[in-house]
Structures are given as structure tokens and as C-alpha cells.
N, C-alpha and C positions, 0 to 999 in steps of 0.2 A: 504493500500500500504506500510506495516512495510514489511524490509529485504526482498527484492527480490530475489526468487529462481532462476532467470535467468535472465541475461540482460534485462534491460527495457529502452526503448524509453516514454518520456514524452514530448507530445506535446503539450505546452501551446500557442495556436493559437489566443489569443483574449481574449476579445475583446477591441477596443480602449478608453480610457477614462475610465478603470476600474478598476484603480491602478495596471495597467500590469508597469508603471514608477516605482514604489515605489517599487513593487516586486523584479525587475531587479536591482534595485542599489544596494535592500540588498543583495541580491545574487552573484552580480558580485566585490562588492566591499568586500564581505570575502566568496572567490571562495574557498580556499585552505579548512578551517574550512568544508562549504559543500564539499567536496571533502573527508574529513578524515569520514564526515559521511554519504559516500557513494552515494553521488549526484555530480555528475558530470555538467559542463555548456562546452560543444565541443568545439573547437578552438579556438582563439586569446581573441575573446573580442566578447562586443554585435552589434557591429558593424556586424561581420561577418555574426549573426545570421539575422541583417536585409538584408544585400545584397540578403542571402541565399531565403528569402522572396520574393527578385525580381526575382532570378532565377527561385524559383520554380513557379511563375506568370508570366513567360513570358517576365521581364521587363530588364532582366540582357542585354541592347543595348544601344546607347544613347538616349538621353542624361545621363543616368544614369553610373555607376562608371564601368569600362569592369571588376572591378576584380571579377563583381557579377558573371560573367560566370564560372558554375561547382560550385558555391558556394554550393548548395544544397546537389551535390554527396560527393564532402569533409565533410559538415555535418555530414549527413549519414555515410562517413566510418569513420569519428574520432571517433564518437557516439560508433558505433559498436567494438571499441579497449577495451572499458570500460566493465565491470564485473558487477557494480551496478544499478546504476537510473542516464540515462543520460536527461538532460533538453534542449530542444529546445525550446527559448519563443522568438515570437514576436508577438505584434498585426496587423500587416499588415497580418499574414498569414490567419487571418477571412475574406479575401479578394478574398481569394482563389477560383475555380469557382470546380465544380463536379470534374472533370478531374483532376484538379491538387493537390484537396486535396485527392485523392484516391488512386494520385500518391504517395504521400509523404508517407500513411500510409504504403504502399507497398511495399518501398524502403528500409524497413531494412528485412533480410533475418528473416528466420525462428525461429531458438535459441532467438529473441527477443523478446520481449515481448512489443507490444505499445499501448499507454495509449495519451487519447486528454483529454486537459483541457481547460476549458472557463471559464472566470473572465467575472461576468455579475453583471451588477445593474441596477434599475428603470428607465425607460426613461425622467421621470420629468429631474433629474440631466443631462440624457445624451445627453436629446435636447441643454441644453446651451454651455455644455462640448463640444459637438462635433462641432457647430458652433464657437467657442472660435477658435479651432483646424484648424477650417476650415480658420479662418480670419490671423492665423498665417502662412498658406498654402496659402497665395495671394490672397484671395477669396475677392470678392467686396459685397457681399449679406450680406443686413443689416438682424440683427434677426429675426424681424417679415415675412422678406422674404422668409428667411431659414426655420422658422418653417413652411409655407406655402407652399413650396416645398413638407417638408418630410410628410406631409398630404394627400398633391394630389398622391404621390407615393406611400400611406399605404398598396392600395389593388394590386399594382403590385408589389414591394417590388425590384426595380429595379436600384435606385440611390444607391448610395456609404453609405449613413446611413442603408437602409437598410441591404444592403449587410453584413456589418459589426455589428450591433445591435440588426438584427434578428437573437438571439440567437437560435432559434428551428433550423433556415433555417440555420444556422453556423454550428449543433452539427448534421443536419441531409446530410450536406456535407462530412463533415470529419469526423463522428462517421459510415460511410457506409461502412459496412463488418466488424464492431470491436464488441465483444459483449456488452450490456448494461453498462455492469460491470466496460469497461475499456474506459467509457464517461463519465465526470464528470465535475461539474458546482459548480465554488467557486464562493458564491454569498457575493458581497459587502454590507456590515453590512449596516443599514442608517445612516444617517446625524448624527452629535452628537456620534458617537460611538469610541472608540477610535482608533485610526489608527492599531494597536498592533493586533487586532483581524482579520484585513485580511489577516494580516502577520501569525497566529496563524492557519487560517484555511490552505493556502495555503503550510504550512511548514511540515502540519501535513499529509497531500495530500502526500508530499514527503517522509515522514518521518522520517524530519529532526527536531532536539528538538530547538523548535519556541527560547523558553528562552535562548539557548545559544549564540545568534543574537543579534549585535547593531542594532536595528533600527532608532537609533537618526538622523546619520549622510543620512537617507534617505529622501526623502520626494516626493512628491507625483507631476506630472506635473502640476505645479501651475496655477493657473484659474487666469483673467482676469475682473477686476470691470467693470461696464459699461462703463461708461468715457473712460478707456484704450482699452478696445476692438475697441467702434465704432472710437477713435484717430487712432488704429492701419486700421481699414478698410480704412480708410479715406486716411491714408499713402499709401495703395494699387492701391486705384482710381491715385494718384498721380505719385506714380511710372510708371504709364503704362506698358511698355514693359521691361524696365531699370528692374535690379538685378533681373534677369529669375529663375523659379525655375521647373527642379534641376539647380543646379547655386551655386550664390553667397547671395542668398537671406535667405535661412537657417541660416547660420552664421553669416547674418549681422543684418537681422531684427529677424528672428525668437528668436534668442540663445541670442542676445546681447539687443537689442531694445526690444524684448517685455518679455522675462522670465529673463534678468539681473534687466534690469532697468524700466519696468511697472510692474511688477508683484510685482515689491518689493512696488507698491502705493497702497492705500486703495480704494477701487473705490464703487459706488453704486452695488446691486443685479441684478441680470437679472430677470426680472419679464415676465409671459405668463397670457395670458387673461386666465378668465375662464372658455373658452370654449377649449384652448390648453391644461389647465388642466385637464379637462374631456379628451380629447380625449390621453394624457400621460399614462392617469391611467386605463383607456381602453385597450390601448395596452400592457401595464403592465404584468395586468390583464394573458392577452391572452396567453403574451408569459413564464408566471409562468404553465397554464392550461398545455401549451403545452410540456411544460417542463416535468412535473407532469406524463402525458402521454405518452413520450417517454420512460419512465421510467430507466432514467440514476442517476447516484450520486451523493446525491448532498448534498454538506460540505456545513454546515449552514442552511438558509431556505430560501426555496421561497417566503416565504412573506415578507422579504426583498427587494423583486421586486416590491411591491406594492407600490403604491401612497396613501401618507393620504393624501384624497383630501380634508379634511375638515381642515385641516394647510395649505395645498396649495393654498387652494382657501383664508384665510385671507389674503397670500402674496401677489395672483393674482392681476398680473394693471387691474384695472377697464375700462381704456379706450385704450388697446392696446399696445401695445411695443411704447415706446418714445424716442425717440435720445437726449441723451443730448443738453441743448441751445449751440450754438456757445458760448457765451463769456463762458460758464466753461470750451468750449474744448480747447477755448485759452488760459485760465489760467493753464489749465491741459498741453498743448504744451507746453507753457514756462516751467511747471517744468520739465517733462519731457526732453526736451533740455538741462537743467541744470543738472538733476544728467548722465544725456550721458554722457556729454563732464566732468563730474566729473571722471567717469570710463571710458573716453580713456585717460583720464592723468595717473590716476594710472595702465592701461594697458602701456601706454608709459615708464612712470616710470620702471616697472615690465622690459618691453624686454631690457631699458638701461642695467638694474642688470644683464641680463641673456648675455648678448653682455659681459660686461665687464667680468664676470665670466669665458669667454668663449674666452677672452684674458687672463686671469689667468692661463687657463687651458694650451694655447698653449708656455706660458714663463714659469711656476713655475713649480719645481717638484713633485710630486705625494701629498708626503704627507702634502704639503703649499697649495695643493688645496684642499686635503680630511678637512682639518679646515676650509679653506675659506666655502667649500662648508656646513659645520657643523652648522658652525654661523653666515652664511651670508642668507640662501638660504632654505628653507624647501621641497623642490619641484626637483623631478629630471627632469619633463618636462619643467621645467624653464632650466635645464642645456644644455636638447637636444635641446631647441630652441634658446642659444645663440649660441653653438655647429654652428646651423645653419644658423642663422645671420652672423658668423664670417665665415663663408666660401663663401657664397654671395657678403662679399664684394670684389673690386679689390683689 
């Protein structure tokens, strides 16, 4: 995919838990660099790119945000302004049902050229990743529940893990009517590898020069120790109905309570018996075969999707998934609690600065705020949200 003879649409649809985060930071956070080397990411931010996601599912009504609505057609036409390799990535689009991903493919007119991508890795990893995901999404199902669930569902393939982790059944949605050539599956290195090489396959898919990329300042949607997962489920049962999600619950416990302030604790592994391990690597297995068979492109290797069951299984709990004892998850609550209220003080702190800045702004001359703002403030959304504080008030 070096220098496109004509406009191309790249649809990176998926799948979740498969460093589609890490990918998107590097991306969006030096948008202009891929842009000078002819990859393009459509309209404002990645925000847009997930509304666009509810659109084209069906979901752009409430309770979800109304700007979702047409999200998908402005996609599409900003996409189509571009000359090179335009990028549409989000992983909710693996959600997508026949109908609506054949819609998408369909929606850029002829002169385009489109291309689907899918970031896939071994289901050992992506049974805990996805239930982590699922517990930060309100979900009350303790792990060994959750892996029981997506068991009973293997041979219908009908719950939400399926949907989105059955890579065949993903590429066999949204690669219908595209030729082999232009489906293509960046498979995640294993365990130990260094992070650099999914950025290396995926950049190269684009081709964009991997090297000329900070990757530091990215990182990857950070996993959850035991302790902090089953604290954060436990938070759920508690909540009940209180902070709904969509809502206010993303921001308050997702964003702030479990990827600020748990994710930055060390916690135990998630451990699967031996027998979730064989059936991991089973399906592994299956869905590398069926990959293999489709005969689509595939950056890296398929045996990357496989399970070494025989490291797996020294990990394996012997006697089942175990929930932490209460007294660790109340010494794990108290710390918890404590580095909270550590960062809503220097949250508090931070909006004083931006208030005050934000009277600065409205009494001093231009150029007493361009220094203030120099050596006081590193952040211009610190500026727009005293900016906003100060008009809120009476």
C-alpha cells in the first residue's frame, strides 16, 4: 500500500482490545507529520470518528450525543476531499452487522479506492482485556462468569465478544465485495514484544515511515490488576442505577477512577483454569485457520494468534478464578480513596489556575497575558476552560 495511484479509503474497523488505543494516539497526536506523508485522519478529532461509528450502527438517538446524526456521511465526504490515504479507525465499527458494514464500504464513490483493516490478537489476552473493558462499561459479571458466558456463546457466536473478536466473522462482514487484496489483518506481536512493532506493522500498512513517529508519549488502554478490576465491579453493584451510562459515568469512573487513578496500582494477574486455557487456544487456533483460508493480508503472522498453552497453563489457577479476600479489597479501597481525593485536589488546584488566568485575560492587555500565559500555564485547554468558568459565573 506504498503511494496510492488514487484516493484510498482505509478502514481500520477493529478490533477492540488490540492496540486500536495506542495506534490512534500516535496518529492523532502528530496528525499534520501523517498528513505531509500523505495519510490523512477526516474531520475534527477521534471523537468524531466514534460518533461516526454510532451512526453508521444505528445508535446516533438517545441517549447517545445527537451530533452522531450524518456523522458517517460527513466522514465519507471529508475522506473523499483528500488525494492520498484517508484513515477511518475505530473499534466499535467491528460491531457493525452485514448491512451496515457493506454500507460503509459502498459509500465512497468510484475514483476510491477502499481498503479494511483489522488489528487482531490471541484470545488468551483478549478474554481478560475484554472483560476489564466490560467492568469499566458498568458491567457487574465477575470473571469467571464472563468467561462462562463467552463459552456457552462459542458455537452461536452471538454476544458482543463474539461479534467483535470473531475476526473471520469481522473481515467476512466488511471485506464482502472488496477483493482479497484490499482485507488485511495487523496481527499483534505476543506478550514481551516490544510495543514499537505494532506501530511498525501498522505504519507500514499505511505507508507511512514507522521511524519518523514518537511513540513514547503513547500508550496502550491500560489493563487493570485483579484487586482493581473486581474493587471497580464491586463499585458497579453499588452504584445501581446512579451515574447511567451513556451518562456521566464514563468520565467519572471510567476516565478518572479507574484508568487515572487504578490503573496507575500494581495489582495481581488474571488467571483462567486450564480448561479456559485449552478452550483460548482452541479458538485461537480456529480463527488463524480461518484467516489463512480467507486468504486476505496479513502484516506479521498468524501464529501470533496462537496460544503457548504450555506457558499458559504454568500460569493457569489451579482451582478456578478467585476474588480477592475482603480485607485486601479494603486495604486496596483505602488506597484507592486516597490517591482520588489526591487528584481532585490537584484537579481543583489546576481549574483555580485556569479561572484566575481567565481573569487575567479579561483585565490585562494582550501581550501581559501572552507571558502570563508563557510561564504560568503549559496547556491551552487549561485556558479555554477558565475562558469558561469565568463566564459561568454571575
Amino acid at each position: 500500500m506504498n503511494g496510492p495511484a488514487r484516493p484510498r479509503a482505509v478502514l481500520h474497523v477493529g478490533s477492540p482490545k488490540t492496540g486500536t488505543t495506542f495506534l490512534q494516539q500516535v496518529l492523532w497526536s502528530q496528525r499534520e507529520l501523517a498528513e505531509q506523508q500523505g495519510v490523512r485522519l477526516p474531520l475534527d478529532s477521534f471523537n468524531d470518528h466514534y460518533l461516526a461509528s454510532l451512526d453508521l450502527r444505528g445508535l446516533a438517538r438517545p441517549p447517545h450525543p445527537a451530533r452522531a446524526q450524518g456523522m458517517w456521511t460527513r466522514l465519507v465526504s471529508d475522506s473523499e476531499r483528500w488525494l492520498g490515504t484517508s484513515l477511518i479507525s475505530h473499534e466499535l465499527f467491528a460491531a457493525a452487522d452485514p448491512t451496515q458494514a457493506r454500507r460503509a464500504t459502498s459509500s465512497f464513490g468510484p475514483a476510491t479506492e477502499v481498503h479494511v483493516v483489522l488489528t487482531a490478537r490471541d484470545l488468551l489476552r483478549q478474554l481478560s482485556a475484554e472483560w476489564q473493558e466490560h467492568v469499566k462499561h458498568r458491567s457487574r459479571l465477575r470473571f469467571d462468569e464472563f468467561v462462562t458466558s463467552v463459552r456457552a456463546d462459542a458455537a452461536r457466536r452471538s454476544g458482543w465478544f463474539w461479534r467483535v473478536q470473531d475476526y473471520v466473522g469481522v473481515l467476512e462482514r466488511w471485506g464482502a465485495g472488496l477483493p482479497a487484496s484490499h482485507v488485511h489483518v495487523v496481527t499483534v506481536p505476543p506478550a514481551g514484544a516490544p510495543q514499537t512493532v505494532l506501530w511498525e506493522r501498522f505504519a507500514g500498512l499505511l505507508g507511512l515511515d514507522a521511524a519518523a513517529f514518537d511513540t513514547s508519549g503513547s500508550r496502550p488502554n491500560t489493563s487493570l490488576g485483579l484487586e482493581q478490576a473486581e474493587l471497580l465491579r464491586r463499585v458497579n453493584v453499588a452504584l445501581g442505577d446512579r451515574l447511567p451510562l451513556p451518562g456521566p459515568y464514563p468520565g467519572v469512573v471510567k476516565d478518572l477512577l479507574a484508568h487515572r487513578v487504578m490503573a496507575a496500582r500494581r495489582g495481581s494477574p488474571l488467571r483462567l483454569t486450564s480448561e479456559d486455557v485449552g478452550f483460548a487456544a482452541e479458538e485461537s487456533r480456529r480463527l488463524a485457520d480461518g484467516l489463512a483460508a480467507a486468504g486476505v493480508d496479513v502484516i506479521g503472522s498468524l501464529d501470533d494468534l496462537l496460544v503457548d498453552e504450555e506457558a499458559a497453563g504454568e500460569a493457569a489457577a489451579t482451582q478456578g478464578y478467585q476474588p480477592p479476600p475482603d480485607a485486601e479489597l479494603l486495604d486496596e479501597s483505602v488506597q484507592v480513596l486516597a490517591d482520588l481525593l489526591v487528584d481532585l485536589a490537584a484537579s481543583m488546584q489546576r481549574d483555580r489556575a485556569a479561572v484566575e488566568l481567565g481573569e487575567a485575560l479579561r483585565a490585562n492587555p494582550l501581550g501581559t497575558v501572552v507571558k502570563e500565559l508563557a510561564a504560568r500555564h503549559r496547556s491551552v485547554r487549561r485556558l479555554e476552560r477558565g475562558w469558561r468558568k469565568l463566564r459561568e459565573r454571575p
